[in-house]
N, C-alpha and C positions, 0 to 999 in steps of 0.2 A: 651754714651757708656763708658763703663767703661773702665780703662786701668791698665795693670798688671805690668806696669813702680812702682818701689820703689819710693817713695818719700820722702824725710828725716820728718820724723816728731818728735816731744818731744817724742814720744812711741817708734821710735825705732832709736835711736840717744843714743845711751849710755852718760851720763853724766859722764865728768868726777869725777875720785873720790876726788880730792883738791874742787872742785865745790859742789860737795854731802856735806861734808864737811862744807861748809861753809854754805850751806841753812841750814844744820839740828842743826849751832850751832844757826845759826841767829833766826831759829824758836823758840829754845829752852829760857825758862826765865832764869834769871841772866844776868851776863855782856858778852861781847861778848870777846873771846879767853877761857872763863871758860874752856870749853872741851878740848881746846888743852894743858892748863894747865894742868891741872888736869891728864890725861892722861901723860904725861909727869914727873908730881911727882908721879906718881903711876910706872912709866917705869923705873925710878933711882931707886927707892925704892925695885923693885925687882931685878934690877942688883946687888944694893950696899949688898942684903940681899944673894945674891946666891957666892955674891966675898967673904963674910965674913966668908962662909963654916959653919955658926950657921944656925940650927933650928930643923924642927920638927926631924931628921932622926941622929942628932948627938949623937957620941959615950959619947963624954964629958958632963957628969948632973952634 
């Protein structure tokens, strides 16, 4: 007989996201941290590019 008790299963146990994270760099080919790298110089690069008050929307050509 079946029973209507929840039981924790990998389908509905949310993963955390640091754990997500780490399966989807580990799955990924290259070296392992690439993503958080990468991600990371991509996150400077738009802070350092938005502090400089240069780009597409400037008054100064």
């Amino acid at each position: 007989m079946p029973t209507t008790d929840a039981v924790p299963t990998s389908r509905n146990v949310p993963e955390p996201p640091q754990e997500r994270l780490r399966r989807i760099d580990a799955e990924r080919p290259g070296f392992p941290g690439e993503l958080l790298i990468v991600f990371g110089a991509g996150a400077w690069l738009m802070l350092a590019g938005m502090r400089s008050g240069l780009g597409l929307y400037s008054a100064n050509f």
